[in-house]
BAVO-167646 format. One line per 8 residues: number of its first residue (from 0); their letters; for each residue z negated, y, x of C-alpha. Coordinates in nm, 2 decimals, decimal comma. Layout:
// BAVO-167646
NUM) a) Z:Y:X  ... $
END
This chain:
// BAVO-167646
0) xxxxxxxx) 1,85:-3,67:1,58  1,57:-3,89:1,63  1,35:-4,07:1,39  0,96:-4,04:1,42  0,70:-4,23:1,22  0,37:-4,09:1,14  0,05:-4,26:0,97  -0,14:-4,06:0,72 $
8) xxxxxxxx) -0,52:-4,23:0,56  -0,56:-4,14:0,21  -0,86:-4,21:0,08  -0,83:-4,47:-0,26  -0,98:-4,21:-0,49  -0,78:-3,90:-0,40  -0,40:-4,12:-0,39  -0,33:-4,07:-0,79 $
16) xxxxxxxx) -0,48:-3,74:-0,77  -0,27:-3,60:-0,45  0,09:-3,89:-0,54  0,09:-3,72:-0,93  0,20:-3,88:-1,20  0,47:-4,14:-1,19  0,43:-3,99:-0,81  0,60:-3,65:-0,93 $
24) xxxxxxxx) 0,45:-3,47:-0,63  0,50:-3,71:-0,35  0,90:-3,72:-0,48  0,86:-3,36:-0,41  0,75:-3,30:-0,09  1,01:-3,59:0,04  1,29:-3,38:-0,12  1,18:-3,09:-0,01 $
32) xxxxxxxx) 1,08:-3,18:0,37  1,35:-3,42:0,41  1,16:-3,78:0,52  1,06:-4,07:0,33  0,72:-4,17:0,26  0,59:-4,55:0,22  0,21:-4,64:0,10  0,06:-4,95:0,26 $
40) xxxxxxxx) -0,28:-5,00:0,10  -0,46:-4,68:0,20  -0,22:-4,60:0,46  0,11:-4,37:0,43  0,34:-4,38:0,68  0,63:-4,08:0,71  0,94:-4,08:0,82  1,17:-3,83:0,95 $
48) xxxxxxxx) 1,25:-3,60:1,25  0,95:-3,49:1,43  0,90:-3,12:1,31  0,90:-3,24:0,94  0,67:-3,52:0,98  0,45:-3,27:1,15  0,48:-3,06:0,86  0,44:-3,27:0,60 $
56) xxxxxxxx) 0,12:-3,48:0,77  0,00:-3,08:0,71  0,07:-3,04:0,38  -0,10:-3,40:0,30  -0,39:-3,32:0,46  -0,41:-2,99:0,28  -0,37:-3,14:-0,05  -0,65:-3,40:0,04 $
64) xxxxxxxx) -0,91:-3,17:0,10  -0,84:-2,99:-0,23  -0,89:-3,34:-0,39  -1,17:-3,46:-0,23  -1,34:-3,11:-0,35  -1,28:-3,22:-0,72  -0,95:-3,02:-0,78  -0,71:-3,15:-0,99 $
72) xxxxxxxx) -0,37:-3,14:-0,78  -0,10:-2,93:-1,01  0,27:-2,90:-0,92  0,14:-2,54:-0,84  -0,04:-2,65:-0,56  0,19:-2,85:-0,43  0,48:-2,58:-0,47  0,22:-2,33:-0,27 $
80) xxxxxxxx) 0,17:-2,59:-0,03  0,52:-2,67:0,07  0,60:-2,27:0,10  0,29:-2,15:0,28  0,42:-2,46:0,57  0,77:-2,29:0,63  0,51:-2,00:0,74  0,25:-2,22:0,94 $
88) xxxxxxxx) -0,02:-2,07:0,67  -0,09:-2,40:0,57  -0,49:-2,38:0,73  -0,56:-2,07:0,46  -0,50:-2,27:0,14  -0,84:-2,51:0,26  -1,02:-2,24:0,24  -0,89:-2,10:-0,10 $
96) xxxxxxxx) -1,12:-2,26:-0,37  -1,47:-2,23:-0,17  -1,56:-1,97:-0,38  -1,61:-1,95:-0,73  -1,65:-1,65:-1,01  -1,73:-1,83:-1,26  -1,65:-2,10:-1,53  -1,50:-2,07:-1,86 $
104) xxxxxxxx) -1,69:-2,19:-2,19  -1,53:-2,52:-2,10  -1,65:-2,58:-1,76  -1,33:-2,53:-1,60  -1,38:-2,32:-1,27  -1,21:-2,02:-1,21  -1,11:-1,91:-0,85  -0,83:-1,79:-0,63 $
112) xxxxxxxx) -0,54:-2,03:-0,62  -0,34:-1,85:-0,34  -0,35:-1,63:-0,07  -0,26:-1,35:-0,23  -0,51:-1,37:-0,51  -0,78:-1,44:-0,24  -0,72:-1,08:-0,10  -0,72:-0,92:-0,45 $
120) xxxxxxxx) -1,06:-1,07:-0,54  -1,18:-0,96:-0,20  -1,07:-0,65:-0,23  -1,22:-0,64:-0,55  -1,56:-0,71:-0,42  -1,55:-0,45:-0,13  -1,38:-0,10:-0,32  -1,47:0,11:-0,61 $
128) xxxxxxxx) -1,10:0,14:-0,72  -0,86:-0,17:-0,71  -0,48:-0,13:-0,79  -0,34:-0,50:-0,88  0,05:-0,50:-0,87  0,25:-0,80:-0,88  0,49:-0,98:-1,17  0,36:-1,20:-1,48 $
136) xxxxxxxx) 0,15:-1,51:-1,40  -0,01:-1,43:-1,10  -0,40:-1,37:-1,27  -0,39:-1,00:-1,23  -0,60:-0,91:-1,54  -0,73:-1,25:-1,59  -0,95:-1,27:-1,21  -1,04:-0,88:-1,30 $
144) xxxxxxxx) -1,19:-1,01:-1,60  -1,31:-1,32:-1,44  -1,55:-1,05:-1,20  -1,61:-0,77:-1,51  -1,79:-1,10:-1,70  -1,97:-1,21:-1,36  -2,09:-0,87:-1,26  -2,20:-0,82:-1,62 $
152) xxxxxxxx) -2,39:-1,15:-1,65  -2,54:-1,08:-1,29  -2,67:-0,77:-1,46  -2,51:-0,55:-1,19  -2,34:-0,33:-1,45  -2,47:-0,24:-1,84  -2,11:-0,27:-2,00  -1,70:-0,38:-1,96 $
160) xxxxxxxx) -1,48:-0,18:-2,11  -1,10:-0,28:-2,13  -0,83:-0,11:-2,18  -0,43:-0,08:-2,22  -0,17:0,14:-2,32  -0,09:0,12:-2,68  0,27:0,09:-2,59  0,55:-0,16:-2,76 $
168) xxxxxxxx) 0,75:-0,40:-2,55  1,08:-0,34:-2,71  0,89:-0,36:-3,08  0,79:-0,11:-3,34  0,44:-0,18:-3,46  0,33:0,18:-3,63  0,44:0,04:-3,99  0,22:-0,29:-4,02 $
176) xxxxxxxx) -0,04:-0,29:-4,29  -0,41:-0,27:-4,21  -0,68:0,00:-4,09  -0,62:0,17:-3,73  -0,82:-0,18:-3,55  -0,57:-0,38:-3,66  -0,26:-0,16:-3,55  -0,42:-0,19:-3,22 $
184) xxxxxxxx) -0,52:-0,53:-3,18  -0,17:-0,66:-3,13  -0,16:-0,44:-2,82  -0,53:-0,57:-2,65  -0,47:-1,00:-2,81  -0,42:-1,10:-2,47  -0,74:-0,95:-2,35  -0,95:-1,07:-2,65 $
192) xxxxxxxx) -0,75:-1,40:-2,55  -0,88:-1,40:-2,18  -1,25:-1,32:-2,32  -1,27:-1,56:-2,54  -1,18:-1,80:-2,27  -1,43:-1,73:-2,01  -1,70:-1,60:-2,21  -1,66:-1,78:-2,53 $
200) xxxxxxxx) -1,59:-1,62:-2,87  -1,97:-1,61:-3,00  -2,09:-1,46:-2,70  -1,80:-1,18:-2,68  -1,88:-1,10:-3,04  -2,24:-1,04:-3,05  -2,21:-0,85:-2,67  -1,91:-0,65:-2,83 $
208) xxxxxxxx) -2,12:-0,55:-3,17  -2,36:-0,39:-2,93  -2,10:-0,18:-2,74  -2,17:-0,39:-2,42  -1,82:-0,52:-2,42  -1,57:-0,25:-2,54  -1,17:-0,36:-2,58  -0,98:-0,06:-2,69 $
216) xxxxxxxx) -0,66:0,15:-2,59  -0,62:0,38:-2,35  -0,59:0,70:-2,55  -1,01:0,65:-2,66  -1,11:0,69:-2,29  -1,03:1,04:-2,28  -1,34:1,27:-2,30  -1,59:1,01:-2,16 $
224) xxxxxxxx) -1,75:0,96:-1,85  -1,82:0,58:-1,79  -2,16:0,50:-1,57  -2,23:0,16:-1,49  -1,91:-0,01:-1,63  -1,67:-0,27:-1,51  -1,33:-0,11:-1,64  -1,03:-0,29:-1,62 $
232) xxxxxxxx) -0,69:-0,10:-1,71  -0,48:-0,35:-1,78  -0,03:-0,29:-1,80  -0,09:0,02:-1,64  0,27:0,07:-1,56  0,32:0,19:-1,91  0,11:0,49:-1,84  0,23:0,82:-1,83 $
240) xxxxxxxx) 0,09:1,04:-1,45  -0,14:1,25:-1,71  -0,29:0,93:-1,87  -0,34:0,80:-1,53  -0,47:1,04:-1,39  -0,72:1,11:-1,70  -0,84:0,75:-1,65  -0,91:0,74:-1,33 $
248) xxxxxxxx) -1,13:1,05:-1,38  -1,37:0,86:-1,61  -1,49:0,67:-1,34  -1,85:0,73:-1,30  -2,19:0,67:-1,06  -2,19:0,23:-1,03  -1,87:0,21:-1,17  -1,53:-0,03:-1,10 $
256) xxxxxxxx) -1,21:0,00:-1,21  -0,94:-0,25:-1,14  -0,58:-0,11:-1,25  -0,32:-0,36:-1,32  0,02:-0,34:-1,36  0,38:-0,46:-1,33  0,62:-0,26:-1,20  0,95:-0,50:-1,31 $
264) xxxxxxxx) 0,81:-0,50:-1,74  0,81:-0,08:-1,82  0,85:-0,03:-2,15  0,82:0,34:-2,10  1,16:0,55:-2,17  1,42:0,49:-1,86  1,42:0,83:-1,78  1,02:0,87:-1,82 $
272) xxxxxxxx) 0,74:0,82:-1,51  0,52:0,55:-1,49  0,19:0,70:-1,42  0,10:0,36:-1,17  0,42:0,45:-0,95  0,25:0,82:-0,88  -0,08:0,71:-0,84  0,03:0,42:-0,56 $
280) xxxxxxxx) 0,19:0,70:-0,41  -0,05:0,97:-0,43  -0,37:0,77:-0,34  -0,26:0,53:-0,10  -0,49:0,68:0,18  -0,77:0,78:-0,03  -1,12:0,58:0,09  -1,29:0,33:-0,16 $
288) xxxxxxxx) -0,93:0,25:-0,29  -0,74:-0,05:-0,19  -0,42:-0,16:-0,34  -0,30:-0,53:-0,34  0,08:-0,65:-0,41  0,06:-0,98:-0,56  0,43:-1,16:-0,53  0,63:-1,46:-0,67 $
296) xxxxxxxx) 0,48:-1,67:-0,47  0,11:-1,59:-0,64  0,21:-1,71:-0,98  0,00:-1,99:-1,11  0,20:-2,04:-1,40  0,47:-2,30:-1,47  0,68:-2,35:-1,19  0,97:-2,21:-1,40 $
304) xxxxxxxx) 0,78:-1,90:-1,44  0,79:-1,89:-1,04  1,17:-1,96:-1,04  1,26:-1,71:-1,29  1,00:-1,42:-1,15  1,20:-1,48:-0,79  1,55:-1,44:-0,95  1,50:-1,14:-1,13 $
312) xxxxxxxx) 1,34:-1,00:-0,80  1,64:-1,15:-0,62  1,92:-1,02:-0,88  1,76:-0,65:-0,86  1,71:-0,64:-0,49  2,08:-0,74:-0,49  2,24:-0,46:-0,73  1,98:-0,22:-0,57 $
320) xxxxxx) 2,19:-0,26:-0,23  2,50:-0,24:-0,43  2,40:0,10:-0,56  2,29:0,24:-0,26  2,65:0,15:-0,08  2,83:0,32:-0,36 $
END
């Protein structure tokens, strides 16, 4: 097989940024791509066969352009980077952080990180009724909340109400001391987690002691018609069709509702429904509605969290064919 070299220029202030620490991520994509990379002052030059110094002058470059816009380059990106090449996507991960929701009380920017979450917030932006489905860690609830807190600071709706099932993963919780808010509150932490983030705890307190901001299980939408809201319906695969279906009906005139859910974590009964699985069914074709599968290669988590997300998917799809040949 023949051996090509290629030259790369990477600007002085983006090399520790895109190399990683102790050069973590330039170890990486040599592993991964197969070729050997040597820096020369601000010159990197790649060696290999010709297709995967192609490929990897692509992933450089893509990496670059995320520096030179002020990102900090995360084994994430460089994971998303090196999996999006093996499908010549590589052009669609430049665009990726143009845009913006928000920031948290920090300063931290929060924005799409992948593909996938590029379509969900896009699709969040042109329908009245989202469905977000995909496994842990790839910012289902946490971009729907990013837009409920935009759209409420915008003043394009009056209030944000979130909401879960009151369900236990695998845990009894009905015996714990305190009033009914704090049997509850175990269930919704993550939310008030995500909130406090983003909007910081003093704002979401006075905004929630005037009912603008309303965190609260599922079970208290029913009865209410909700104008002007931004509702987010977070683990909705622990709904039952009936709570489903009575949530949806809440929505009312200048209203969004973004349902999120994971169909791998029920913690319904085995031999019970999950209210999301009808509704993706039953609604698929209905207009204003737009439903977005978010996979394992959306999670912005640890890189483990990647790994183990793909296994289970792996191990399931595998037993699933065993099944069906029995």
């Amino acid at each position: 097989m023949d051996t090509y070299e290629k030259y790369i220029t990477i600007p002085a202030d983006c090399v520790a940024n895109v190399f990683g620490e102790f050069d973590r991520h330039m170890k990486k994509i040599e592993k991964t791509m197969k070729v050997t990379m040597i820096m020369r002052d601000d010159q990197l030059k790649i060696i290999g066969d010709q297709a995967s110094t192609d490929k990897t002058i692509e992933i450089l470059e893509s990496l670059i352009s995320l520096a030179k816009r002020g990102n900090q380059i995360t084994d994430q990106n460089v994971n998303y980077a090196l999996s999006l090449s093996v499908e010549d996507k590589l052009e669609e991960v430049v665009e990726l952080d143009r845009d913006i929701i928000c920031h948290t009380v920090n300063g931290k920017p929060v924005k799409a990180k992948t593909i996938g979450q590029k379509q969900y917030l896009n699709a969040i932006d042109k329908h009245m009724v989202v469905f977000g489905v995909g496994p842990a860690g790839t910012g289902k609830t946490y971009l729907a909340m990013a837009k409920a807190i935009t759209a409420f600071k915008n003043n394009e709706i009056n209030r944000i109400i979130l909401t879960r099932p009151a369900i236990e993963a695998g845990e009894k919780l009905g015996f714990l001391p305190g009033d009914l808010q704090s049997k509850v509150d175990p269930y919704l932490r993550p939310l008030y987690d995500a909130l406090y983030e983003i909007m910081g705890a003093d704002s979401f307190l006075k905004n929630m002691e005037k009912g603008l901001i309303e965190v609260a299980p599922l079970a208290y939408m029913r009865g209410r018609t909700l104008d002007n809201a931004f509702i987010v319906l977070d683990e909705a695969q622990n709904t039952t069709p009936a709570q489903m279906k009575m949530f949806l009906t809440r929505i009312g005139f200048g209203s969004k509702a973004i349902i999120t859910g994971d169909l791998s974590q029920k913690d319904i009964p085995k031999d019970a429904t999950s209210g999301l699985d009808v509704a993706l069914k039953v609604l698929r074709n209905v207009e204003d509605i737009a439903v977005c599968h978010l996979t394992s290669q959306d999670v912005v988590r640890h890189p483990l969290v990647q790994r183990i997300v793909k296994a289970y998917d792996d191990y399931e799809i595998k037993h699933e064919k065993k099944g069906n040949r029995r």
